[in-house]
C-alpha positions in Angstrom: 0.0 0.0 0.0 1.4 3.5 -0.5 1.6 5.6 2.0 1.3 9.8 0.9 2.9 12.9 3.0 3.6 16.1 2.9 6.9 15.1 1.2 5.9 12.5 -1.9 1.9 13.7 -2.3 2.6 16.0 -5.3 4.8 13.5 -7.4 2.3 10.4 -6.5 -1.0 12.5 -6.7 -0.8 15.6 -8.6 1.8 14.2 -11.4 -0.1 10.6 -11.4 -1.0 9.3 -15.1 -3.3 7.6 -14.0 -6.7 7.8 -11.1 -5.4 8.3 -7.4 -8.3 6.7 -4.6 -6.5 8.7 -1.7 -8.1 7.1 1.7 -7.6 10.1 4.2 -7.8 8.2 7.6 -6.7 8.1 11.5 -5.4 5.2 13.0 -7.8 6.0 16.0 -11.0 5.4 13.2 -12.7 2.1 13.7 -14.6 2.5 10.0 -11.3 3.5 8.4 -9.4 0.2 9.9 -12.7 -1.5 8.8 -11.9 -0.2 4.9 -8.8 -1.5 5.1 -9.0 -5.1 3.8 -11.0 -3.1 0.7 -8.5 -1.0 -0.1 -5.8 -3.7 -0.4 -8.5 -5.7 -3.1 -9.1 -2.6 -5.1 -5.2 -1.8 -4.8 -4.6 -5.7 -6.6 -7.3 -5.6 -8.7 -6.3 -2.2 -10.5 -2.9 -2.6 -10.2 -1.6 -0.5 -13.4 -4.5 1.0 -13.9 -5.3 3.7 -10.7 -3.5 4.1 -7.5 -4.8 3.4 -4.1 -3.3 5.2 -1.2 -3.5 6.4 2.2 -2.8 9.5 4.1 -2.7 9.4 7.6 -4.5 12.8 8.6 -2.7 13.2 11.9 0.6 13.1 10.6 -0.7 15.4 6.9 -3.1 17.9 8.9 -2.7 20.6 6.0 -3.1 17.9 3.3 -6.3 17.4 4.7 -7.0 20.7 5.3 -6.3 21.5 2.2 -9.1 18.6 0.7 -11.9 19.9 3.1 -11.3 16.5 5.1 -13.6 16.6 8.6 -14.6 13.4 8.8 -12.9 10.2 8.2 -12.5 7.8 6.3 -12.5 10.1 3.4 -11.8 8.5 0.1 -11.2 11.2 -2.6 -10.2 10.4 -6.4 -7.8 12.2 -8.2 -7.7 12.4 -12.1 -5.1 14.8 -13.6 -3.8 16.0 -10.4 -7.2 17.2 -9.4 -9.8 16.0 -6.9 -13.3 14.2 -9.0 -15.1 12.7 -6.8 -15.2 11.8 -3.0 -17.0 8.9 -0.7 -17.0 9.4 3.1 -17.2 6.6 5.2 -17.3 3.4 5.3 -18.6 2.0 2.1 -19.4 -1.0 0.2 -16.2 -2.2 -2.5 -18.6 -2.0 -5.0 -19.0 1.9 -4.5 -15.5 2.6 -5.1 -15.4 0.2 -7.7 -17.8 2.2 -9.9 -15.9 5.2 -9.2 -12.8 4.0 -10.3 -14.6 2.2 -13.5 -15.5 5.7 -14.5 -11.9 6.7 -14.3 -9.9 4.3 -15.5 -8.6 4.2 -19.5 
């Protein structure tokens, strides 16, 4: 799993060429531990073809600032270096996975 910062976000986000699911979480959140498990399938099954990472709000406070995140978990997609969508909380894989359809070549 990748893990984002303040100090690789830009290059692995906002220079991706291809769909970013960034999963804003706390390691205090029960949902967000709960998504983890569907975050690992989603990162095998489009392996090559989008990105799935996490950033760890407590340690990137002015990443998530920066995204509007005030609740977590806080999955937000990135196309182009830009944010296109967003699910918050815990959700079914199947939500994601139509998201990520939508972005993917």
């Amino acid at each position: 799993m990748l893990y984002l910062n303040n100090n690789n976000f830009e290059q692995e986000v906002m220079h991706s060429d291809v769909p970013v699911l960034v999963d804003f979480f706390a390691t205090w959140c029960g949902p967000c531990q709960m998504m983890g498990p569907v975050l690992e399938q989603l990162e095998a099954e489009y392996a090559g073809k989008a990105k799935i990472a996490k950033l760890d709000i407590d340690q990137s406070m002015e990443l998530a600032q920066r995204y509007n995140v005030m609740s977590v978990p806080n999955m937000i997609f990135f196309q182009g270096g830009k944010p296109v969508d967003a699910v918050i909380g815990a959700v079914p894989p199947a939500i994601l996975k139509n998201k990520l359809n939508q972005l993917v070549k």
